[in-house]
N, C-alpha and C positions, 0 to 999 in steps of 0.2 A: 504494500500500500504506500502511495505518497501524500503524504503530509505539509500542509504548511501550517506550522503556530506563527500565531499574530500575537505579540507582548511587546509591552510598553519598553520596557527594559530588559537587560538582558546580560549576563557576565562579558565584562569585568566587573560592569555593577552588580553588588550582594547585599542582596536581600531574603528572607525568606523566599516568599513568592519567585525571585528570581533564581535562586537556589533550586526550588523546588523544578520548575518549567526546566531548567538546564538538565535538571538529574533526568526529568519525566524526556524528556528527547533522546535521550543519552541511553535507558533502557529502552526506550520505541525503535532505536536503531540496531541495537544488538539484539534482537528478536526476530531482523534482519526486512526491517521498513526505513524508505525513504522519508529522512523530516529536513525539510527547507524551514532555517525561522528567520522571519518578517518583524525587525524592529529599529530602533532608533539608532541615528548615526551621531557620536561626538568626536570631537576634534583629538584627533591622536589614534582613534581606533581606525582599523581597515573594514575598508565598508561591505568585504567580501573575504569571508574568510572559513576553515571547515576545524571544527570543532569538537574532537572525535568520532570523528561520523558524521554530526551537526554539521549543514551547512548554512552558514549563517549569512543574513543581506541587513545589511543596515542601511536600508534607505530615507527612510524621514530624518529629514535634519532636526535636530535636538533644537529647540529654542529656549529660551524664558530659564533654562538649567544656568548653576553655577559651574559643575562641571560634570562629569560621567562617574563620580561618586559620592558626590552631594548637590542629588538632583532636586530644584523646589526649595535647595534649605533657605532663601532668603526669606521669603513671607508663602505665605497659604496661596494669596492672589496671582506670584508668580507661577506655583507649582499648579494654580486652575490653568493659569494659559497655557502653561506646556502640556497640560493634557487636552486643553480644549484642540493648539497647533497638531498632537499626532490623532486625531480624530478626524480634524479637517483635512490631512492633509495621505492617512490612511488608505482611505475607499479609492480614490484613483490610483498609486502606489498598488493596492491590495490587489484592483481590477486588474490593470496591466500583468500585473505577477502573476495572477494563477490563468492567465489566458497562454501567453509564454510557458510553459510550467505547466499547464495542465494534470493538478492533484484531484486528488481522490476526494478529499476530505479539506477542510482549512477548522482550524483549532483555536481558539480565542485564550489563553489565561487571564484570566480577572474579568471582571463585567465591564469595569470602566478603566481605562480607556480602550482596553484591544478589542471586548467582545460589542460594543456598540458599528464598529465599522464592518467588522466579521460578517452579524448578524445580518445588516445593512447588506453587503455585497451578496451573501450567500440571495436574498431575493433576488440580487437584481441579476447574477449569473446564472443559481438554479444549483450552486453548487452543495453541497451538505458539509453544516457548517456543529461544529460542538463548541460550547462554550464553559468554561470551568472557573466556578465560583471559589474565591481563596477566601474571606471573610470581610477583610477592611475594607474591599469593593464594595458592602453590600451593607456591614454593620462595624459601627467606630463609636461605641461608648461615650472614650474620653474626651469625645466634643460633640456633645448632643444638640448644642444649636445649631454649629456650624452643621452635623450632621441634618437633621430636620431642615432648614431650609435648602439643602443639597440635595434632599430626596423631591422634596416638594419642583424644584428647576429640572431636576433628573428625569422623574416619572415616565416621561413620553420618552427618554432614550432606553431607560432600561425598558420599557414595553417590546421594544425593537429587540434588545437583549434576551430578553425570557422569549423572543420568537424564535430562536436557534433551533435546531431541528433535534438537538440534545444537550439539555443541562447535563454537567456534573456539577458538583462539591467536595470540598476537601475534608469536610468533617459533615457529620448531621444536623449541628450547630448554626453550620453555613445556609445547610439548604433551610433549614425553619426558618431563618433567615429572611431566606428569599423568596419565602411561600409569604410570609408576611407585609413581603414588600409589595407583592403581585405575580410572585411567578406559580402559575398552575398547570404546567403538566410536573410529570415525574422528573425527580431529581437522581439520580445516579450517584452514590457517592464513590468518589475516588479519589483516597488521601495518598500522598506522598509516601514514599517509604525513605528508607536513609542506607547511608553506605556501610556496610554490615562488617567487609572487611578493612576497614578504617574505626569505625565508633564501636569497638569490643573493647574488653576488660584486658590491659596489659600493666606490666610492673610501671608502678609508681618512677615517675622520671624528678630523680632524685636533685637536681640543678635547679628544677623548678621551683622547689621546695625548699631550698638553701636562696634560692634569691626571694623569695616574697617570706621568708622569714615564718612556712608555717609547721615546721618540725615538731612534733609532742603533741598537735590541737585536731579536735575535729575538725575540719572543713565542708562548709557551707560554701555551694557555688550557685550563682545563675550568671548566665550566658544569655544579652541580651541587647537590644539598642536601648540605650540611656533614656526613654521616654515614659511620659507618664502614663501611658497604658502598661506598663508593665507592672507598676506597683509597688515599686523598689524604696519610695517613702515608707509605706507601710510594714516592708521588710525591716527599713532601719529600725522606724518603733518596737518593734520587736526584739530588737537583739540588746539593748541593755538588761531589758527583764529576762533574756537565757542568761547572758553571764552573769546577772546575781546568782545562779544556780550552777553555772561550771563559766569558770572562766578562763578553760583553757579551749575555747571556740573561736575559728576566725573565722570570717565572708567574704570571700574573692567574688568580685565583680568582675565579668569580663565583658568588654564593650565600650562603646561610644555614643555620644549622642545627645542631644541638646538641653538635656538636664541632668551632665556631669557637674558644672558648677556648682549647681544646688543641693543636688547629694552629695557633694564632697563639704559644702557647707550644713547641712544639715547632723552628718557624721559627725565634724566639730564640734557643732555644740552640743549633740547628744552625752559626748565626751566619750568615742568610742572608736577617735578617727585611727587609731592604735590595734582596732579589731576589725576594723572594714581593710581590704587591699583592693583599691580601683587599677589594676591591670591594664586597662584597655583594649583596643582594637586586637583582635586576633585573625591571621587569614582562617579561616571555614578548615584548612586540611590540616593544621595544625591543631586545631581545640579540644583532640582527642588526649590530648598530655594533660589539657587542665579537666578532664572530667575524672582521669586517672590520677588525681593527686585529690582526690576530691571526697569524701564520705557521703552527704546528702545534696541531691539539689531543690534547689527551690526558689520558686518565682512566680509571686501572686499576681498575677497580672487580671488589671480590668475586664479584661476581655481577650482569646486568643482564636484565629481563624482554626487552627489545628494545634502552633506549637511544635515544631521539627526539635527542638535543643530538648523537650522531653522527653520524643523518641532515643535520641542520641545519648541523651544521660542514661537509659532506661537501658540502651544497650549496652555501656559502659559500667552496668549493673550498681546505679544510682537509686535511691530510692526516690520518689520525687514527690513534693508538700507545694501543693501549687494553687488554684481556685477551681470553681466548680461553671465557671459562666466562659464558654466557649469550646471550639474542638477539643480541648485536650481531656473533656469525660470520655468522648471518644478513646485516648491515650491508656491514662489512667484510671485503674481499679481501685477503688478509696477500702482503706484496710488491708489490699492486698500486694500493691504494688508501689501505692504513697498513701499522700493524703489529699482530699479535695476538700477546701472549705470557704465560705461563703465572699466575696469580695471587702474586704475592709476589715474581717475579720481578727484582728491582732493577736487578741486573746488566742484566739484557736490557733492561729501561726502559731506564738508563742508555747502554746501548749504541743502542738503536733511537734517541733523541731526538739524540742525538751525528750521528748517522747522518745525521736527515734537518736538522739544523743547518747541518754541515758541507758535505752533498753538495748545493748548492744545485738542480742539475739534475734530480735523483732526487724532491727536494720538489716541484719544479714539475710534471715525470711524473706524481708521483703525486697531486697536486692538481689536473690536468686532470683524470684520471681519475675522482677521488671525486667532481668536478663533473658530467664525465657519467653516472655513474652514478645519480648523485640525479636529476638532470632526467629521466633515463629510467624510472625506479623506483620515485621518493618522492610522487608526488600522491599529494593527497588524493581527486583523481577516478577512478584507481586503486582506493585501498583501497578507498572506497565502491562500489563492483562487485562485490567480494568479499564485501561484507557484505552487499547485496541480493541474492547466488548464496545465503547461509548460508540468508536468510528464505524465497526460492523453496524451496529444498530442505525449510525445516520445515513450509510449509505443503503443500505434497504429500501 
């Protein structure tokens, strides 16, 4: 079968979502299908290029971006126009290309921006088009106004969206989601899987451990972009009340992201910036050293479309203490694999990380677990089945 995905973004930029689409092409091709991917062109990348198998076109020029890794970071307002420019500037790009090209299927990731032009073109060609809901496309918490008047301007685009000839979703989450928003046929889910022989259980890399100073203590890890859906204020409350109860516990942060400042200030005056270690930006092939230096992870977040770093810990045989509002119930088994508990919830963070500090026996239960559960679950040869059932179904 030939393929073309349509995404906003695309590696070198990393993102979840973009993480995700790279990996999902990358198994679609070793199953032995053609995937042409259709996305944005920035200055310094080659506009033509093959990507293990991937072959990649960067045709739409990048606008309104700062640069091909911190896309939108100046205001909200810039980051609408560049998605409004690859919208506009998509559908004749999209037409030209699968006429040339002549696929089988054309594949949308995200609703907005890729799957409005997708859905758009799949009418006007007649081609069979899928489109794959990640979350933040569809539902974003942490800014319920800007969200609500986003959807109310949106509405008639995602109509066009939810016309694709196949939804997926990356979690169950997602699709309720977008049954709420307007979408009424069936939803398909199809999550991600993760790199199986990269994110296993290997010996503690003992360097890493001598430079961030966490020899002797339990370690707390989340792996994430520095923003407030993720929840990381509400982590910090929580961890002066663990170390009045063991204070040989530290928190490695790993990541970046536009509310480093304020958690590294907040850390301060909790009086705990001695127990927090903000790390930074890590490349994606390397993070498998900080999950292996790592005893629990955890990361309450507002809201997650799926949550990839919990598979990833899960297979690194992490136990994971995280929220219960987004894919990652999909993820996580509460009791048996971490713990899920309600958004904002402190006390219960507090409580559940005490829990699995303390109860050494219960940690390791429940880190076998999350280990078999990922080796069972999380391929990527997996997901990719899922996603070649969505393409048989659209072209029927």
């Amino acid at each position: 079968m030939k393929v073309c995905m349509v995404i906003y973004m695309f590696p070198p930029v990393v993102g979840g979502g973009e993480i995700g689409a790279y990996e999902t092409a990358r198994a679609i091709v070793a199953q032995g299908h053609e995937v042409h991917v259709l996305t944005t062109w920035h200055k310094g990348l080659k506009r033509h290029e093959g990507m293990e198998g991937i072959k990649v076109h960067r045709l739409i020029d990048a606008r309104f971006m700062d640069s091909y890794n911190e896309p939108g970071k100046k205001s909200k307002f810039l980051s609408s126009l560049a998605i409004v420019n690859f919208m506009k500037f998509a559908v004749p790009k999209l037409l030209r290309f699968i006429e040339k090209e002549q696929f089988d299927v054309i594949h949308a990731e995200f609703a907005m921006p890729a799957g409005f032009p997708t859905a758009l073109v799949g009418r006007f060609s007649g081609k069979p088009t899928v489109v794959t809901l990640v979350g933040g496309d569809i539902y974003t918490p942490s800014e319920p106004l800007y969200m609500s008047s986003l959807r109310k301007l949106a509405m008639p685009l995602y109509k066009t969206v939810f016309s694709a000839d196949v939804l997926t979703a990356i979690s169950s989450d997602t699709a309720k989601r977008a049954g709420e928003l307007g979408a009424r046929k069936e939803i398909l889910l199809t999550p991600y899987g993760i790199d199986l022989n990269l994110f296993r259980k290997k010996k503690p890399d003992e360097h890493l451990i001598k430079k961030f100073n966490l020899g002797g203590n339990t370690v707390l890890l989340s792996v994430c972009r520095l923003s407030k859906r993720k929840g990381l204020g509400h982590l910090l409350d929580a961890i002066p009340k663990v170390l009045k109860k063991d204070k040989n516990v530290k928190l490695l942060i790993v990541g970046d992201g536009p509310e480093r400042n304020a958690l590294l200030s907040k850390a301060e005056s909790l009086g705990i910036q001695e127990d927090v270690v903000f790390a930074g930006a890590v490349p994606h092939d390397k993070l498998d050293a900080y999950y292996n230096i790592s005893d629990i992870f955890v990361l309450p977040s507002l809201h997650e479309g799926l949550g990839i770093v919990f598979m990833e810990a899960m297979a690194c045989g992490l136990p994971v203490v995280t929220t219960n509002n987004g894919g990652m119930v999909d993820v996580v088994e509460d009791g048996k694999t971490g713990f899920l508990l309600d958004v904002g919830d402190t006390e219960g963070l507090t409580k559940s990380l005490l829990k699995l500090i303390q109860d050494k026996k219960l940690r390791s239960e429940l880190s076998k677990n999350a280990e078999k559960k990922a080796l069972k679950e999380f391929s990527w040869e997996r997901a990719a089945l899922r996603y070649t059932d969505a393409y048989k179904k659209a072209v029927k």
